[in-house]
Phi, psi and omega in degrees: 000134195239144188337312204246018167268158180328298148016263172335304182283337183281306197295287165329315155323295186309313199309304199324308215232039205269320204299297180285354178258347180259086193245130171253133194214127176226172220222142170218138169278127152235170179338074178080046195194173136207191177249141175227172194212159156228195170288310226265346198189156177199148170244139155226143176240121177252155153242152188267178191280348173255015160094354170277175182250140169269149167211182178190150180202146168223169169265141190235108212266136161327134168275306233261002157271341187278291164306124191265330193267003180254345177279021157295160179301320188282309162295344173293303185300333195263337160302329169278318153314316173286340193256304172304341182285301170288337175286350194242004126276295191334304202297340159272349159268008178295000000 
């Protein structure tokens, strides 16, 4: 692929604006709902027994920017396990 061909020029687009497209979102079922999460934020949506739906969405801030010691590798993961666990009651007790 040489500097100044279409190719080229396509691929470097893709590189610029690859960022915004690699949005990681993961998911949980709950009661007549669901959850959806990113690192950054997480929604939950329900329907109620007359049929509307309620939601809620927040932001969900990193411990290991408050804490500096959970941003070792081993804590950080086990902090994570502990912040998904409690989100994922909260979110079956919603």
């Amino acid at each position: 692929m040489k500097a100044g061909s279409r190719a080229f020029r396509l691929k470097l687009i893709h590189t610029i604006f690859a960022v915004e497209r690699d949005l990681i979102v993961g998911g949980q079922a709950v009661m007549e709902g669901v959850m959806m999460r990113t690192p950054s934020a997480y929604a939950i949506a329900c329907r109620r027994a007359d049929g509307s739906i309620v939601s809620t969405a927040e932001s969900l801030p990193k411990w290991s920017d408050k804490y500096k010691w959970l941003a070792w590798p081993v804590l950080r993961g086990g902090a994570t396990l502990i912040q998904s666990m409690g989100l994922g009651v909260k979110a079956l007790n919603f």
